[in-house]
C-alpha positions in Angstrom: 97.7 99.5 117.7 97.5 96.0 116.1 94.6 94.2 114.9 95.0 90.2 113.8 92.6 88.3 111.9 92.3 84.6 111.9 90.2 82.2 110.1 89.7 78.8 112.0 92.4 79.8 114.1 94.3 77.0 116.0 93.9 76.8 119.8 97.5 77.2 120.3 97.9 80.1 118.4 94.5 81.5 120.1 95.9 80.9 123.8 99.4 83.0 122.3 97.2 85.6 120.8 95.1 86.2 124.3 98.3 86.9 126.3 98.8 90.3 124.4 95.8 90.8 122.6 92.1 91.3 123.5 89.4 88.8 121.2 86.8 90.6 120.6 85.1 87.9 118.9 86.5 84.5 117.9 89.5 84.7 115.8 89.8 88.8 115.7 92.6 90.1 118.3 93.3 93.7 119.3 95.8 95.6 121.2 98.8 97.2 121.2 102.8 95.7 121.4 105.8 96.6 120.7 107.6 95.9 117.6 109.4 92.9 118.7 107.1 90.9 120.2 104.3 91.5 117.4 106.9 90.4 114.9 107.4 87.3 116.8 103.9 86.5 117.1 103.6 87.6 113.5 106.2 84.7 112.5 104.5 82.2 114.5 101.2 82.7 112.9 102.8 82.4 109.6 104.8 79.1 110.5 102.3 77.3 112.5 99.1 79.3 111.9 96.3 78.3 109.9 95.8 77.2 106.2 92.6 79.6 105.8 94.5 82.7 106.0 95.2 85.3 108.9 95.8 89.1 108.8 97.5 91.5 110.5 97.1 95.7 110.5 99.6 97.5 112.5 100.3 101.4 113.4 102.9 103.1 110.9 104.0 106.6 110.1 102.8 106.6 106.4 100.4 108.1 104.3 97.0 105.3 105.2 98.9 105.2 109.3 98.9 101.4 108.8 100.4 98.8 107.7 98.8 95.3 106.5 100.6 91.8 106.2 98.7 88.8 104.9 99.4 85.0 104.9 97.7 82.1 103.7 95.7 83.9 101.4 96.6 82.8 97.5 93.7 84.6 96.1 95.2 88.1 98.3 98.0 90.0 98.1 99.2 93.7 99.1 100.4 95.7 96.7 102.5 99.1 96.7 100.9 101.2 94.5 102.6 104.9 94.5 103.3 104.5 98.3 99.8 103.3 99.1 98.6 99.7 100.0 96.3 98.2 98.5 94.9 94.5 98.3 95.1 92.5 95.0 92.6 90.1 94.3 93.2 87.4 92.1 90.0 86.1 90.0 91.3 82.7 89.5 89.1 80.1 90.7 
């Protein structure tokens, strides 16, 4: 399973998005892909994708069973922390 996240996500990118995925509500996409095409996808939301941000969670065979990417977020990042992921916040302003 994937979910993707988009803030002010571009119509483009929303029309792309709808071909694989299910929105459940404007700008949050759900479904399931393979690896290839959801890393295609993924790359296109990161070169032509929004400035606010967008992430993704997908299925993998580790300890938390996902995985998350992020992009466009300065303030965000994921950090490995003994094998786990976790999500830095930075508290510059």
């Amino acid at each position: 399973m994937t979910v993707i996240v988009m803030d002010n996500a571009p119509e483009n990118i929303r029309g792309e998005l709808t071909r694989w995925f299910l929105e459940l509500k404007p700008g949050v996409f759900v479904g399931k892909v393979n690896v290839r095409i959801r890393e295609l996808l993924w790359e296109r939301i990161c070169v032509d994708g929004p400035a606010d941000g967008a992430v993704m969670a997908y299925s993998a065979p580790n300890e938390q069973g996902f995985e998350p990417c992020l992009t466009g977020i300065p303030k965000r990042k994921v950090v490995d922390f003994e094998g786990i992921q976790l999500i830095a916040v930075s508290d510059s302003k």
